[in-house]
N, C-alpha and C positions, 0 to 999 in steps of 0.2 A: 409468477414470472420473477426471475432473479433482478435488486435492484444496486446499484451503484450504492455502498454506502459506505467509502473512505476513499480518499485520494493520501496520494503519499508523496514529498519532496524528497528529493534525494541531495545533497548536502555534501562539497569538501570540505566546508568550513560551516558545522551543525552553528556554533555562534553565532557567526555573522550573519548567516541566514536568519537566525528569531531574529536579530537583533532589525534585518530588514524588512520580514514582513510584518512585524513590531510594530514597525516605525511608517511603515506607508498602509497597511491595511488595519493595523489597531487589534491584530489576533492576539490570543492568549495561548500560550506555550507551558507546558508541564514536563519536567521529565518524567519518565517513566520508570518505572520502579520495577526492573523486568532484567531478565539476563543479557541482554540486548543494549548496546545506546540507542536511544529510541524517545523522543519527543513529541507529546500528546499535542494537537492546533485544536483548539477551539475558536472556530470563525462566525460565532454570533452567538445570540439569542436561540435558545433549542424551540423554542414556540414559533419563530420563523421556518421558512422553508431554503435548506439548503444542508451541507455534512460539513462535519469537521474531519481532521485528518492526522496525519501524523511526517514528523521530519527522522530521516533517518541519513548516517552520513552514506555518503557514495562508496560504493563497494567498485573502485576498479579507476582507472583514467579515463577520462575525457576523450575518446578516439575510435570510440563505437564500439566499443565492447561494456561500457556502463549507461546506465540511465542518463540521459539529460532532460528528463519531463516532467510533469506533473504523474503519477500512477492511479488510477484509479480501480478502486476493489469491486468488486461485485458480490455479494452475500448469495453462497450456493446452499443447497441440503448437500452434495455429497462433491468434495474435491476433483474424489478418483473420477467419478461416473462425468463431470463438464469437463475435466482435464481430456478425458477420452473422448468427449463429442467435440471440444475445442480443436483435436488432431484429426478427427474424422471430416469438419469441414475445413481443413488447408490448414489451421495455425499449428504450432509447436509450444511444448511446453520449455521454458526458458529457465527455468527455476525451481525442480520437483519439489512434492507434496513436503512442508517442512511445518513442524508445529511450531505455536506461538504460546509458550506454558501460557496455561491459564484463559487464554483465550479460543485457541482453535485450530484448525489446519489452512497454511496458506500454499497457496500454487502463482506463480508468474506464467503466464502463456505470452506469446506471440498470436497477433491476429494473420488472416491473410493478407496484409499490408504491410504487415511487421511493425504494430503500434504493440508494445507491452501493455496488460492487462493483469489483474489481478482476482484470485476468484478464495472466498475467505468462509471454515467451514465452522461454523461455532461449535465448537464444544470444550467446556471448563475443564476437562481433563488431558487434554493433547498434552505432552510434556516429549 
């Protein structure tokens, strides 16, 4: 069964954002060393139970056509094959199949409620 394992903040200002949850939750921020601006969250202790995440900035205005949430990923085996069971029961896909060098293939769906979603395909060779 596929599990939640990254949330993602979307960010006009990537600074001021570490700089807040810095400051009120005590996370740990990395940039990321990737073709992307993209900021690693480390939100505990990995022996704990819970995920880290990552900050990225805001692709778009504030006006309903960009993120204004928390995103959370879900670890699939295969993009294509959930992106296609995610449309067959009512969501759409928001974001086609885009690779994450080095890491893997990511998809954006909508649900049937229209909460964004995230479904993420490991594999070290996606470029």
């Amino acid at each position: 069964m596929p599990r939640v394992i990254h949330f993602e903040i979307q960010a006009d200002n990537p600074d001021r954002a570490v700089k807040f949850y810095s400051e009120v939750l005590g996370w740990n921020f990395q940039k990321w060393d990737g073709p992307m601006e993209y900021w690693l969250i480390m939100t505990g202790d990995r022996s704990q139970p819970g995920i880290d995440g990552g900050l990225v900035r805001r692709r778009g205005p504030i006006n309903g056509d960009s993120l204004i949430a928390y995103v959370c990923t879900v670890d699939v085996p295969s993009v294509d094959n959930y992106a296609d069971r995610a449309t067959k029961a009512g969501g759409t896909v928001v974001v086609p199949k885009t690779p994450i060098p080095g890491v893997g293939w990511l998809v954006y769906c909508k649900d049937s409620e229209g909460n964004i979603f995230g479904m993420m395909q490991p594999d070290p060779n996606a470029k």
